[in-house]
C-alpha positions in Angstrom: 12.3 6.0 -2.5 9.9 2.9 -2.5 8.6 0.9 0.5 6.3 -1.3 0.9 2.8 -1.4 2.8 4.5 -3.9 5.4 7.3 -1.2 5.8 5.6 1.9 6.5 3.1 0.3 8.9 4.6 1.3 12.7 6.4 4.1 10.9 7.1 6.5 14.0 5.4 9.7 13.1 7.1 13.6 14.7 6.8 16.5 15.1 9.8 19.0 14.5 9.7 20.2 17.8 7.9 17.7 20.1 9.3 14.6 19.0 7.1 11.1 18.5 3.4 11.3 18.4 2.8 8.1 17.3 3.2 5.3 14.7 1.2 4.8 11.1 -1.1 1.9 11.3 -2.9 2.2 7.8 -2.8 3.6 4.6 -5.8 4.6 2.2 -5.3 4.4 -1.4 -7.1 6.5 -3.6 -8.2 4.0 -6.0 -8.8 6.1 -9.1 -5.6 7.7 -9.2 -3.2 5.7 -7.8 -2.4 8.0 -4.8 -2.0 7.7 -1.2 -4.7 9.2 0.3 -3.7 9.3 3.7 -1.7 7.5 7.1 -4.1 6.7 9.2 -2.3 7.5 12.7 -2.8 5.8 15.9 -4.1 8.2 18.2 -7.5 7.1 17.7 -10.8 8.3 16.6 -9.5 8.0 12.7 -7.1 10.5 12.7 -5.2 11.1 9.9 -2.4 12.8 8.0 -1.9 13.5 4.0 1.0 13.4 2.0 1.2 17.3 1.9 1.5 17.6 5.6 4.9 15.5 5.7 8.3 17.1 5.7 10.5 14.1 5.7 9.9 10.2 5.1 12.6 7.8 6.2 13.0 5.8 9.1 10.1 7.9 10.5 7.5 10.5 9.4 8.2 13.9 10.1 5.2 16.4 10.2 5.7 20.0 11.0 2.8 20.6 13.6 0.7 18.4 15.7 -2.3 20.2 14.1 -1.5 18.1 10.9 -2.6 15.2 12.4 -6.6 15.9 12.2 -10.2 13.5 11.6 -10.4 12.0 8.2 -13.4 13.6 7.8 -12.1 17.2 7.9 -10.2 16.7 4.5 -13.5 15.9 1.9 -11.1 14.7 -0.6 -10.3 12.0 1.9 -13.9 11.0 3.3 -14.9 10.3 -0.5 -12.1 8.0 -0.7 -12.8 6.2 2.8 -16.7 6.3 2.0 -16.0 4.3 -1.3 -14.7 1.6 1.0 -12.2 0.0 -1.4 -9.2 -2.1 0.0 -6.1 -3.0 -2.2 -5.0 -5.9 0.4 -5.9 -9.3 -0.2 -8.1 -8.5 -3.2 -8.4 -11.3 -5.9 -6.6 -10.2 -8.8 -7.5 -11.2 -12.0 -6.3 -10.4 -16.0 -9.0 -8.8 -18.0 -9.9 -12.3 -19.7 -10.7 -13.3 -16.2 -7.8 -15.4 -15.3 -7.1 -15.4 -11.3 -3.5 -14.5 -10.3 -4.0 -14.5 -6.4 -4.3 -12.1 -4.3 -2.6 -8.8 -3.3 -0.1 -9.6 -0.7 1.9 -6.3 -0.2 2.0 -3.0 -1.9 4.9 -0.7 -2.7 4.5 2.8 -2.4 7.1 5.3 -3.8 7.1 7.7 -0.7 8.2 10.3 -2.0 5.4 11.0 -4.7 2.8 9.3 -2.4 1.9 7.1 -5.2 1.1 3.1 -5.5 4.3 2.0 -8.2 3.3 -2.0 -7.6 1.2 -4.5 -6.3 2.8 -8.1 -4.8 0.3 -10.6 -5.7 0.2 -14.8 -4.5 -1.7 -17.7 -5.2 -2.2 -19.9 -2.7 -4.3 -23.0 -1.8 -5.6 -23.6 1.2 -3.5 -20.6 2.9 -0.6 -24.3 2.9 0.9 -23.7 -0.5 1.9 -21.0 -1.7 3.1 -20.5 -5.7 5.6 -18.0 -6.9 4.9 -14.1 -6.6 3.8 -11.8 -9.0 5.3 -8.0 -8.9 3.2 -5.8 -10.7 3.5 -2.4 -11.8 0.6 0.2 -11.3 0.7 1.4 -14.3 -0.7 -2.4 -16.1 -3.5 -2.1 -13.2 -6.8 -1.5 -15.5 -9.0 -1.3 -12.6 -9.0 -1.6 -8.9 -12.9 -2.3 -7.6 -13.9 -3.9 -4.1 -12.5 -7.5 -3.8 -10.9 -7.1 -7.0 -8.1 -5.8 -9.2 -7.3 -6.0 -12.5 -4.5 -6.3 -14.8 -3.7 -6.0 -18.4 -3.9 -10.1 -19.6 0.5 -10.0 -20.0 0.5 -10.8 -16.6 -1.1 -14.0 -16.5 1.6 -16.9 -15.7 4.5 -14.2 -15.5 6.1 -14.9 -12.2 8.7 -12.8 -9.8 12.4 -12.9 -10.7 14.7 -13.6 -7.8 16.4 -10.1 -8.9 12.7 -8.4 -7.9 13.0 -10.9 -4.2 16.3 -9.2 -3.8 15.4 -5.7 -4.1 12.7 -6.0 -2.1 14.0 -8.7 0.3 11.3 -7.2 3.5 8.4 -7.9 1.2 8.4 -11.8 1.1 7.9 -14.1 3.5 11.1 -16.5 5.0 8.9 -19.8 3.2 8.7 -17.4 -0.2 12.5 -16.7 -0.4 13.8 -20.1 0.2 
């Protein structure tokens, strides 16, 4: 099942037995492979939980123990992604020949591999007009740095079908639909 970053954010978060602990309120990609990382969690102090520590994923997370939600530096695998410091959100992308698409606007993760399938980018100038959406796949992303992304030059001018706005109708804007 796929759902976008804008989805999951607020995402209740359980426990089996205790019922809601709180709500997701960020994700971290693991920019090298394509994985989520982590759900940061909003009980403070940069808690965390991974994708191996959740049982069910629909209409909220469901975690089997409150111990699963822990600090994101007790997990190494996920302090070397959060010390690398590298954002997917509202990076420029740009086609290997260096032709600017926009920016990311909204990410879709498939949920239940933990894994980025897509990137939603825009153009816009001024933050007033906005130009039609690209939906890329993850697997035409050459390279994702700080600030930037990169896609395979196909891309370039290829703009989103309103099939794509319909099967992801949460991940547009009102003003992008109609």
């Amino acid at each position: 099942m796929e759902k976008t970053y804008s989805q999951i954010i607020g995402t209740p978060i359980v426990v089996e037995d205790l019922g809601r602990v709180g709500r997701i309120t960020d994700i971290a990609i693991d920019t090298e492979t394509g994985k989520v990382a982590c759900f940061f969690v909003n009980t403070g102090n940069m808690k965390i939980i991974t994708p191996n520590d959740i049982i069910f994923f629909d209409q909220a997370i469901v975690i089997g123990d409150h111990e699963d939600i822990v600090d994101a530096e007790d997990i190494i695998r996920v302090k070397n992604v959060l010390e690398r410091d590298i954002g997917i959100l509202k990076s420029r992308v740009e086609t290997q020949k260096g032709e600017l698409l926009g920016n990311v606007h909204n990410f879709i993760i498939d949920v239940d591999f933990a894994v980025l399938t897509k990137i939603v980018v825009y153009k816009s100038f001024f933050s007033l007009f906005k130009t039609k959406d690209l939906l890329i796949p993850a697997k035409d992303i050459i390279k994702i740095e700080k600030g930037l992304v990169t896609v395979k030059n196909k891309y370039a001018k290829t703009p989103i079908t309103a099939k794509d706005m319909k099967k992801y109708p949460n991940l547009y804007p009102a003003d992008l639909t109609s």
